[in-house]
C-alpha positions as CSV (number, residue, x, y, z in Angstrom):
1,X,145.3,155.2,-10.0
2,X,145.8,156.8,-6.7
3,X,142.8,158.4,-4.5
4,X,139.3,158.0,-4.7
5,X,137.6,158.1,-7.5
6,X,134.4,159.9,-6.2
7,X,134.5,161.7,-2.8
8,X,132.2,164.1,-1.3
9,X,132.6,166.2,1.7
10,X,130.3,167.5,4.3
11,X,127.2,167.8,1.5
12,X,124.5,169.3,1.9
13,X,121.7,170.6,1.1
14,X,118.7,172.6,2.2
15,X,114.9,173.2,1.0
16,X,113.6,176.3,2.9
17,X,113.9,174.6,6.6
18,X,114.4,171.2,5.4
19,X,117.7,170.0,5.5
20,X,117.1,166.7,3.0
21,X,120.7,165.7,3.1
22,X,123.1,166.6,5.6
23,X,127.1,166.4,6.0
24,X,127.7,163.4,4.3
25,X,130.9,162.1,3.7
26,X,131.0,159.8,1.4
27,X,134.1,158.1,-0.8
28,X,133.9,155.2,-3.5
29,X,137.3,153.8,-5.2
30,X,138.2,153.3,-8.6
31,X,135.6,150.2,-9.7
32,X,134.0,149.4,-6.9
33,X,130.5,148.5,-6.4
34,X,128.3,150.3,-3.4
35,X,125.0,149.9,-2.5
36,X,123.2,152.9,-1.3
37,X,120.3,152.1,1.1
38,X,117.4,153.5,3.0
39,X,113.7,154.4,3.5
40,X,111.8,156.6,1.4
41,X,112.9,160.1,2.3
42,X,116.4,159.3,3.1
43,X,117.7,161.5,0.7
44,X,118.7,158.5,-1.6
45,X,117.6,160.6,-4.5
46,X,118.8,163.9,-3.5
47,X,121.9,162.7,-3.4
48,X,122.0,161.2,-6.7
49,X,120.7,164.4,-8.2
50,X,123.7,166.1,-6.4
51,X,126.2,164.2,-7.9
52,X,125.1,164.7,-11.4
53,X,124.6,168.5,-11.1
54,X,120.9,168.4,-10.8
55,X,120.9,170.0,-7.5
56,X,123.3,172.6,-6.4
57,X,124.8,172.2,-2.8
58,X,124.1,174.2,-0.2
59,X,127.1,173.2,1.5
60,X,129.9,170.8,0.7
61,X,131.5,169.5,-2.2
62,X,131.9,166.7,-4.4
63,X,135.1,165.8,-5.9
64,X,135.5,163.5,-9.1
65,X,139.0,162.2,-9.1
66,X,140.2,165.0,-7.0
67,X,138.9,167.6,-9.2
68,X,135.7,169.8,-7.7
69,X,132.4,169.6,-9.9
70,X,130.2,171.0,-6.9
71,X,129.4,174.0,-9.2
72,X,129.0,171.7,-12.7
73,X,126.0,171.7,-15.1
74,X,124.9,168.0,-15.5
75,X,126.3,167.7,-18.9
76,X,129.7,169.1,-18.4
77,X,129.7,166.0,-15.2
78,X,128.4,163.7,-17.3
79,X,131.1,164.4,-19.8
80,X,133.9,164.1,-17.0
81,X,132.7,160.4,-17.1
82,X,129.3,160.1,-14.9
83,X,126.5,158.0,-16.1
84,X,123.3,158.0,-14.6
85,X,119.9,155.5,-15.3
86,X,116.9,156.9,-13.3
87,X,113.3,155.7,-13.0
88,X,112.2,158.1,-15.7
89,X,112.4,156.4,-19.0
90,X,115.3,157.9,-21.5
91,X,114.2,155.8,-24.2
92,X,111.9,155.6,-27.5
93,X,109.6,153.6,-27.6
94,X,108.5,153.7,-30.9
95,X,112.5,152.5,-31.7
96,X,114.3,149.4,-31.9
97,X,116.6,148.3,-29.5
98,X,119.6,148.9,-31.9
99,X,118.2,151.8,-32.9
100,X,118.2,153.8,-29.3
101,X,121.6,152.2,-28.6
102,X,122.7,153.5,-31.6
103,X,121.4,157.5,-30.9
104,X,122.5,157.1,-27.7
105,X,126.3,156.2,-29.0
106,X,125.8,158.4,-32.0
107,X,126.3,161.1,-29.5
108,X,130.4,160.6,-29.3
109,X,131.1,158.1,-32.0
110,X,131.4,158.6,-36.1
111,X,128.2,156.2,-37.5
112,X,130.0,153.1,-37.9
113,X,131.9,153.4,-34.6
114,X,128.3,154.1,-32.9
115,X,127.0,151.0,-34.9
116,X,129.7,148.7,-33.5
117,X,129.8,150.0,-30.0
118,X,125.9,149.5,-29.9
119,X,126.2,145.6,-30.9
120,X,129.0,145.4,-28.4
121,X,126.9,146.9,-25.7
122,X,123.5,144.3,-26.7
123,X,126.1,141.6,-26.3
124,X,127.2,142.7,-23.2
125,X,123.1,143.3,-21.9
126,X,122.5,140.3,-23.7
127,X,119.8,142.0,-26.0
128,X,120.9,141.3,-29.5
129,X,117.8,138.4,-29.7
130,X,115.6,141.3,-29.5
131,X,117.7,144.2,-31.2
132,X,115.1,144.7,-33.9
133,X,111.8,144.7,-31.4
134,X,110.6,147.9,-30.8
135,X,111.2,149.2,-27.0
136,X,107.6,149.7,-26.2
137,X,106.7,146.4,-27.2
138,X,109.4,144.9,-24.6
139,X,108.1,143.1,-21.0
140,X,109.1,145.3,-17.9
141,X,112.7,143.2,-17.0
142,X,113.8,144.0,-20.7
143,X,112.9,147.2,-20.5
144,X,114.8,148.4,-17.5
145,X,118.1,146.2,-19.1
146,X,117.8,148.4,-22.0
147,X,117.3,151.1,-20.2
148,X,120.9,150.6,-19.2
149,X,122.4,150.6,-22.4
150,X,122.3,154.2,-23.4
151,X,124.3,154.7,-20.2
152,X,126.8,152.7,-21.0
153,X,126.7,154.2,-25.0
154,X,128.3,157.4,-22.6
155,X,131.2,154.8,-21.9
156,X,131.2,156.4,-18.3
157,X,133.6,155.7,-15.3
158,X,131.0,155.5,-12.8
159,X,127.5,154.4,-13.1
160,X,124.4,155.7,-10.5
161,X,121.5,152.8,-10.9
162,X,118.3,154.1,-9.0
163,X,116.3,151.2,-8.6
164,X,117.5,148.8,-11.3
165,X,115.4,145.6,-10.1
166,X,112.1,147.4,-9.3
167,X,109.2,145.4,-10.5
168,X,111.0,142.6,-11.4
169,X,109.9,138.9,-11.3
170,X,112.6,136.6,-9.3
171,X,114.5,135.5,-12.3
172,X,114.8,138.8,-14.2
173,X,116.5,140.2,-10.8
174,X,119.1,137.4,-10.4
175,X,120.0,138.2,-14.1
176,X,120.3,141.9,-13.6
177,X,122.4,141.2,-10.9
178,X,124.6,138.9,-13.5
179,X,124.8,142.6,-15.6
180,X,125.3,144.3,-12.6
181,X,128.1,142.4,-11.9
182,X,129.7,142.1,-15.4
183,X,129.6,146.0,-15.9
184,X,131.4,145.9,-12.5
185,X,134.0,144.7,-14.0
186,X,135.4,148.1,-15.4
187,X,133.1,151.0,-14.5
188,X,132.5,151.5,-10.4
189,X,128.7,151.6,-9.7
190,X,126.5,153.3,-7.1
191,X,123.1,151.3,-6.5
192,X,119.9,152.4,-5.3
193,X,117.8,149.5,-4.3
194,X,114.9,148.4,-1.5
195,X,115.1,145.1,-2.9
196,X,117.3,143.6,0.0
197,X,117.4,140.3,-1.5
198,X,119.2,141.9,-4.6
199,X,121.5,144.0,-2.6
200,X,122.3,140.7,-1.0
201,X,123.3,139.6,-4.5
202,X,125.3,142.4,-5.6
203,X,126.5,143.9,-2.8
204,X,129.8,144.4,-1.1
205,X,130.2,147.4,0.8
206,X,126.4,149.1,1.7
207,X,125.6,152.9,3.0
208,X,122.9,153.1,4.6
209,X,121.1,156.8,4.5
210,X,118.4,157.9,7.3
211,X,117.1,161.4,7.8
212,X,119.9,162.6,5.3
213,X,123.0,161.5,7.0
214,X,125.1,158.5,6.7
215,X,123.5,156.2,9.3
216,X,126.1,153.3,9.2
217,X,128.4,152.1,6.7
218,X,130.4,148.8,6.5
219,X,130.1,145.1,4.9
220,X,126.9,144.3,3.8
221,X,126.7,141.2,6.3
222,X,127.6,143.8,9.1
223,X,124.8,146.3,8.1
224,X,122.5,143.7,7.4
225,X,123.0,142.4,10.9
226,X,122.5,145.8,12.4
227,X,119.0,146.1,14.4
228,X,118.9,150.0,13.4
């Protein structure tokens, strides 16, 4: 498919005098993985929530496969194909693991399809060992990875992951970089991580965000070299 598929154009946006992001240009292609970088205040999380629709710009625009959802409520982007897993829980706890996959799949899919795409999407988070435990009885790592799968119920084109390693022990990060990778595979991702051994991991291409503004952008050996 020609063009990008996510491009957005001097965006900003303003809180009273604070500017907390500011002109940033910004393009992903069709499947590709980025890494989105920065200390706290960056505007990391701003411009997540810009994306999605939970913010409006103040300036600028953001483009979805050449088409303008600046203006968008967060479910009408979300339906254009734009997944997003914060670090506020959007599961049950009180459910199973099938059983939030399958509400979350529910959503667009008859029961049956829901019921298959659900298994497919355990398999594919490796979660079907624990499909019948309830969420709030899971350890932190297997948390967050099912945490994941009601995104991917929204069978999205791209995926935003704020912080998907956060808390993790050693061995449950190198396997969320093995999902990570395999979702890669045919959805682009945007990920949100301080974790710079993970974003060694995963990472390909890395923007780095400061004061709200792109501060560099290039390989991730290049910006990891960078004294800034």
């Amino acid at each position: 498919m020609s063009g990008p598929l996510l491009q957005t154009s001097g965006l900003t946006i303003r809180f009273g005098g604070v500017t907390a992001v500011n002109a940033v240009d910004f393009t992903l292609k069709e499947s590709e993985l980025r890494c989105l970088i920065g200390p706290n205040g960056a505007g990391k999380s701003t411009f997540f929530k810009l994306l999605t629709g939970q913010l409006k710009p103040t300036q600028g625009h953001v483009h979805l496969r050449g088409k303008d959802i600046s203006g968008a409520l967060p479910h009408q982007i979300a339906r254009q194909g734009v997944g997003i897993k914060t670090q506020v829980p959007n599961v049950f706890n009180s459910m199973t693991v099938r059983e939030n996959l399958w509400i979350a799949a529910r959503h667009k899919h008859t029961p049956g399809f829901a019921t298959d795409l659900a298994d497919q999407i355990m398999e594919q988070l490796r979660l079907t060992a624990i499909a019948s435990k309830e969420v709030g009885q899971l350890a932190h790592g297997q948390r967050q990875w099912v945490e994941i799968g009601p995104v991917l119920a929204g069978e999205p084109d791209l995926i935003l992951l704020d912080e998907p390693a956060a808390g993790m022990t050693h061995e449950e990060v190198e396997r969320t970089a093995e999902l990570i990778s395999e979702i890669n595979r045919s959805r682009a991702l945007i990920v949100v991580e301080h974790d710079m051994q993970f974003i060694k991991m995963i990472a390909q291409t890395v923007t780095v965000l400061h004061q709200g503004e792109v501060l560099i952008e290039d390989d991730v050996s290049v910006v990891l070299d960078d004294q800034r």
